[in-house]
C-alpha positions as CSV (number, residue, x, y, z in Angstrom):
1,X,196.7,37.5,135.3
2,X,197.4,39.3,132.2
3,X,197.9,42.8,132.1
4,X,196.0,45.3,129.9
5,X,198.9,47.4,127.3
6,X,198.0,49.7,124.6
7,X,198.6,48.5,121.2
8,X,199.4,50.4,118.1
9,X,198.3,50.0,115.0
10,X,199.2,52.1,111.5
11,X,197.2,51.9,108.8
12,X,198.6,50.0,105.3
13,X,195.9,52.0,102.8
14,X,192.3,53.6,102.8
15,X,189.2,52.0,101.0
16,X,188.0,53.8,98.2
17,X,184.3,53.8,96.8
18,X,181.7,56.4,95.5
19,X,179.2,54.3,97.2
20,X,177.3,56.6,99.8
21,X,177.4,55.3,103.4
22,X,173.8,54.0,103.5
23,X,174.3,52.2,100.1
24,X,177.0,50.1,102.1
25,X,175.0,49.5,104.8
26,X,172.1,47.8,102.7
27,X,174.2,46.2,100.0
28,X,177.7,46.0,101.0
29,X,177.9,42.5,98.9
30,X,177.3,44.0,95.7
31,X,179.2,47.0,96.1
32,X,182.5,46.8,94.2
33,X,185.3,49.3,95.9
34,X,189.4,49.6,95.9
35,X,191.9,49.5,98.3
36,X,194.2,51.4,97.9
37,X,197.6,50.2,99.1
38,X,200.3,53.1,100.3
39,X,203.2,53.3,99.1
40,X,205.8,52.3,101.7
41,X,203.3,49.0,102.1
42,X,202.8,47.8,98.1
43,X,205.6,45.3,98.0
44,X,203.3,42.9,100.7
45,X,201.1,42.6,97.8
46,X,203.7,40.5,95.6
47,X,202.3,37.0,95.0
48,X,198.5,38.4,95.9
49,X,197.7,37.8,92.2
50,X,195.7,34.9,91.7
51,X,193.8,34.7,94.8
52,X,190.1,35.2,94.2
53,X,189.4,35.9,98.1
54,X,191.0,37.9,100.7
55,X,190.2,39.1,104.2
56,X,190.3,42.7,104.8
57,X,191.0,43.8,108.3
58,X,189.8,47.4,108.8
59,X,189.6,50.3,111.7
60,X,186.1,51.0,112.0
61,X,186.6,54.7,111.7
62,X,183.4,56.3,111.7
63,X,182.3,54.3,115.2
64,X,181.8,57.3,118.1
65,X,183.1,56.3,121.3
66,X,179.5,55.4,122.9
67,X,179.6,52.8,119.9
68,X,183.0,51.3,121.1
69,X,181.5,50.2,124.9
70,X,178.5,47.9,124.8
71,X,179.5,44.5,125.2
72,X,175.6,43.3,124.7
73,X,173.4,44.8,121.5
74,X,170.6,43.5,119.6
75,X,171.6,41.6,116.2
76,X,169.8,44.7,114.0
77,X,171.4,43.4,111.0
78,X,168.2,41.1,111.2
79,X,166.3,43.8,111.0
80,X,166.7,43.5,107.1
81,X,164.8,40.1,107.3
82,X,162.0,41.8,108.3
83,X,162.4,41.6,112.4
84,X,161.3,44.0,114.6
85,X,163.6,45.7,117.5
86,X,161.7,44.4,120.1
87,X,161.4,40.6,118.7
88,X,165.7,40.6,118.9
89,X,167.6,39.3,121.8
90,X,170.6,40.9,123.6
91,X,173.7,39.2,122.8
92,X,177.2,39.8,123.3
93,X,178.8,41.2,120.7
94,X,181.5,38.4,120.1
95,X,178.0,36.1,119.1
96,X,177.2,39.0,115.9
97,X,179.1,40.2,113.7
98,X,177.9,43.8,115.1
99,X,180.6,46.6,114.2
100,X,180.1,47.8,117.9
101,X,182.9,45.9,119.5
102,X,185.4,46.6,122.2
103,X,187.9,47.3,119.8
104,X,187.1,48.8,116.5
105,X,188.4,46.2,114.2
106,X,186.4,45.0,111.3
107,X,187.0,41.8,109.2
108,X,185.5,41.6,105.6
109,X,185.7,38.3,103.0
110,X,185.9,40.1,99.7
111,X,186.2,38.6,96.2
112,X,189.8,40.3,94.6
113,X,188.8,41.4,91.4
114,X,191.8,42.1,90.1
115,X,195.0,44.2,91.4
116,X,196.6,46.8,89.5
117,X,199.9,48.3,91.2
118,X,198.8,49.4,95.0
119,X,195.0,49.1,94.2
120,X,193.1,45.8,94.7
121,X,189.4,46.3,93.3
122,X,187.3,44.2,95.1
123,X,184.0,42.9,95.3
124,X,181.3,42.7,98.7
125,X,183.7,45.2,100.8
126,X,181.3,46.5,103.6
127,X,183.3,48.9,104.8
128,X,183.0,53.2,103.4
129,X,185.3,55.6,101.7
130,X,188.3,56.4,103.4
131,X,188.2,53.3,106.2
132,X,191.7,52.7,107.2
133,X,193.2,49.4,106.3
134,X,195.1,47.6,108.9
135,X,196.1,44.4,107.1
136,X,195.2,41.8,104.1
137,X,195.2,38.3,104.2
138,X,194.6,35.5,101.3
139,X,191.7,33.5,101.4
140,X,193.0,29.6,101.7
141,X,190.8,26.2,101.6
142,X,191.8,25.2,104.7
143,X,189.8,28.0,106.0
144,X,186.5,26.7,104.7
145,X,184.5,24.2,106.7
146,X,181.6,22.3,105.7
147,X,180.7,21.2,109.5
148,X,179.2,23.9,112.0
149,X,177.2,24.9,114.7
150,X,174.9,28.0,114.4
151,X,173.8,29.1,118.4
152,X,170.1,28.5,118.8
153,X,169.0,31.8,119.2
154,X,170.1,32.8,115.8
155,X,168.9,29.1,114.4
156,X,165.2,30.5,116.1
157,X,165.4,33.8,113.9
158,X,166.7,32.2,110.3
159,X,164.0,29.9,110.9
160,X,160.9,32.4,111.8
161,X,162.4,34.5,108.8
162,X,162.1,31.4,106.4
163,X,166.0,31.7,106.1
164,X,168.1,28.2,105.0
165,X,171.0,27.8,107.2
Protein backbone atom coordinates (compact mmCIF):
# COMPACT_ATOMS: atom_id res chain seq x y z
CA UNK A 1 0.00 0.00 0.00
CA UNK A 2 1.44 3.25 -0.73
CA UNK A 3 2.02 5.73 1.71
CA UNK A 4 0.71 9.31 1.78
CA UNK A 5 4.26 12.10 1.97
CA UNK A 6 4.07 15.71 1.61
CA UNK A 7 5.44 17.10 -1.42
CA UNK A 8 6.93 20.44 -2.03
CA UNK A 9 6.63 22.53 -4.68
CA UNK A 10 8.38 26.23 -5.44
CA UNK A 11 7.11 28.33 -7.73
CA UNK A 12 9.25 29.21 -11.21
CA UNK A 13 7.25 32.81 -11.92
CA UNK A 14 3.81 34.60 -11.31
CA UNK A 15 1.15 35.33 -14.16
CA UNK A 16 0.69 38.69 -14.95
CA UNK A 17 -2.57 40.33 -16.47
CA UNK A 18 -4.68 43.50 -15.89
CA UNK A 19 -7.52 41.37 -16.58
CA UNK A 20 -9.96 41.49 -13.46
CA UNK A 21 -10.78 38.08 -11.90
CA UNK A 22 -14.29 37.77 -13.30
CA UNK A 23 -13.02 38.79 -16.92
CA UNK A 24 -10.94 35.49 -16.63
CA UNK A 25 -13.61 33.52 -15.49
CA UNK A 26 -15.91 34.33 -18.63
CA UNK A 27 -13.28 34.74 -21.31
CA UNK A 28 -10.08 33.23 -20.20
CA UNK A 29 -9.43 32.18 -24.06
CA UNK A 30 -9.28 35.60 -25.29
CA UNK A 31 -7.41 37.04 -22.63
CA UNK A 32 -3.80 37.61 -23.53
CA UNK A 33 -1.43 37.65 -20.09
CA UNK A 34 2.52 37.12 -19.28
CA UNK A 35 4.37 34.92 -17.31
CA UNK A 36 6.79 36.04 -15.88
CA UNK A 37 9.75 33.80 -15.50
CA UNK A 38 12.18 34.50 -12.14
CA UNK A 39 15.31 34.97 -12.35
CA UNK A 40 17.13 31.96 -10.95
CA UNK A 41 14.55 29.82 -13.35
CA UNK A 42 15.05 31.84 -17.04
CA UNK A 43 17.71 29.70 -18.49
CA UNK A 44 14.80 26.56 -18.69
CA UNK A 45 13.33 28.71 -21.22
CA UNK A 46 16.37 28.33 -23.77
CA UNK A 47 15.02 26.57 -26.93
CA UNK A 48 11.19 27.67 -25.93
CA UNK A 49 11.25 29.90 -28.94
CA UNK A 50 9.34 28.61 -31.74
CA UNK A 51 6.85 26.69 -30.03
CA UNK A 52 3.33 28.19 -30.67
CA UNK A 53 1.77 26.05 -27.64
CA UNK A 54 2.73 25.31 -24.14
CA UNK A 55 1.19 23.90 -21.07
CA UNK A 56 1.13 25.97 -18.05
CA UNK A 57 1.01 24.14 -14.75
CA UNK A 58 -0.21 26.57 -11.99
CA UNK A 59 -1.05 26.61 -8.08
CA UNK A 60 -4.47 27.48 -7.85
CA UNK A 61 -3.82 30.22 -5.35
CA UNK A 62 -6.92 31.92 -4.71
CA UNK A 63 -8.81 28.35 -3.86
CA UNK A 64 -9.94 28.48 0.14
CA UNK A 65 -9.55 25.33 1.85
CA UNK A 66 -13.44 24.23 1.73
CA UNK A 67 -12.64 24.56 -2.17
CA UNK A 68 -9.67 22.01 -1.85
CA UNK A 69 -12.01 18.85 -0.37
CA UNK A 70 -14.92 17.95 -2.52
CA UNK A 71 -14.14 15.06 -4.56
CA UNK A 72 -17.81 15.35 -6.32
CA UNK A 73 -19.15 18.97 -7.74
CA UNK A 74 -21.44 19.90 -10.36
CA UNK A 75 -19.71 20.78 -13.93
CA UNK A 76 -20.85 24.78 -13.51
CA UNK A 77 -18.66 25.66 -16.27
CA UNK A 78 -21.84 24.46 -18.26
CA UNK A 79 -23.62 26.87 -16.69
CA UNK A 80 -22.30 29.30 -19.56
CA UNK A 81 -24.23 27.14 -22.11
CA UNK A 82 -27.20 28.14 -20.71
CA UNK A 83 -27.75 25.09 -17.96
CA UNK A 84 -29.30 25.40 -14.88
CA UNK A 85 -27.68 24.18 -11.39
CA UNK A 86 -30.18 21.81 -10.82
CA UNK A 87 -30.28 20.17 -14.51
CA UNK A 88 -26.18 19.27 -13.68
CA UNK A 89 -24.97 16.00 -12.40
CA UNK A 90 -22.49 15.36 -9.58
CA UNK A 91 -19.35 14.11 -10.88
CA UNK A 92 -16.00 13.54 -9.51
CA UNK A 93 -13.83 16.05 -10.08
CA UNK A 94 -11.10 13.96 -12.08
CA UNK A 95 -14.36 13.67 -14.94
CA UNK A 96 -14.25 18.15 -15.17
CA UNK A 97 -11.86 20.07 -15.49
CA UNK A 98 -13.34 21.89 -12.14
CA UNK A 99 -10.38 23.99 -10.32
CA UNK A 100 -11.77 22.38 -7.04
CA UNK A 101 -9.49 19.43 -6.90
CA UNK A 102 -7.62 17.56 -4.15
CA UNK A 103 -4.68 19.24 -4.87
CA UNK A 104 -4.65 22.70 -6.26
CA UNK A 105 -2.84 22.22 -9.39
CA UNK A 106 -4.16 23.82 -12.59
CA UNK A 107 -3.14 22.89 -16.26
CA UNK A 108 -3.68 25.52 -19.04
CA UNK A 109 -2.95 25.00 -23.16
CA UNK A 110 -1.91 28.45 -24.04
CA UNK A 111 -0.80 29.79 -27.47
CA UNK A 112 3.03 31.44 -26.83
CA UNK A 113 2.89 34.58 -28.33
CA UNK A 114 6.09 35.46 -28.24
CA UNK A 115 8.96 35.44 -25.42
CA UNK A 116 11.06 38.28 -24.55
CA UNK A 117 13.88 37.50 -21.77
CA UNK A 118 11.86 35.84 -18.65
CA UNK A 119 8.35 36.95 -19.93
CA UNK A 120 6.32 34.60 -22.29
CA UNK A 121 3.09 36.62 -23.43
CA UNK A 122 0.57 34.30 -24.05
CA UNK A 123 -2.66 33.84 -25.34
CA UNK A 124 -6.12 31.89 -23.60
CA UNK A 125 -4.21 31.62 -19.99
CA UNK A 126 -7.20 31.09 -17.52
CA UNK A 127 -5.48 31.55 -14.68
CA UNK A 128 -5.43 35.58 -12.55
CA UNK A 129 -2.74 38.03 -11.71
CA UNK A 130 -0.21 36.81 -9.49
CA UNK A 131 -0.96 32.76 -9.84
CA UNK A 132 2.10 31.03 -8.98
CA UNK A 133 3.75 29.00 -11.79
CA UNK A 134 4.98 25.64 -11.04
CA UNK A 135 6.29 24.45 -14.36
CA UNK A 136 6.05 24.94 -18.41
CA UNK A 137 6.02 22.38 -20.83
CA UNK A 138 6.02 22.56 -24.88
CA UNK A 139 3.12 21.70 -26.74
CA UNK A 140 4.24 18.49 -29.12
CA UNK A 141 2.08 16.56 -31.95
CA UNK A 142 2.32 13.56 -30.38
CA UNK A 143 0.08 14.98 -27.87
CA UNK A 144 -2.83 15.58 -30.14
CA UNK A 145 -5.28 12.83 -30.86
CA UNK A 146 -7.91 12.67 -33.38
CA UNK A 147 -9.71 9.49 -31.77
CA UNK A 148 -11.71 9.88 -28.34
CA UNK A 149 -14.28 9.14 -26.12
CA UNK A 150 -16.33 11.90 -24.35
CA UNK A 151 -18.38 10.14 -21.09
CA UNK A 152 -22.09 10.04 -21.80
CA UNK A 153 -23.13 12.36 -19.31
CA UNK A 154 -21.25 15.17 -20.75
CA UNK A 155 -22.20 13.81 -24.56
CA UNK A 156 -26.11 14.24 -22.96
CA UNK A 157 -25.30 18.06 -22.09
CA UNK A 158 -23.29 19.17 -25.47
CA UNK A 159 -26.13 17.64 -27.11
CA UNK A 160 -29.22 19.32 -25.18
CA UNK A 161 -27.02 22.59 -25.51
CA UNK A 162 -26.85 22.16 -29.38
CA UNK A 163 -22.99 21.88 -28.82
CA UNK A 164 -20.68 19.80 -31.71
CA UNK A 165 -18.39 17.51 -30.02
Amino acid sequence: MATRREITFHPVGVVRTQAPDEEIRERSQDSEATVEIFPEFREALDGLEGFSHIFVLSFLHKLTPEQTGPLRVKPRRLLRKGFKIEELPLVGVFAIDSPIRPNPIGLSLVRLLRKEGGKLFVLGLDLFDGTPILDIKPYRGDYATDRYELAAWYRELLEKAGEDF
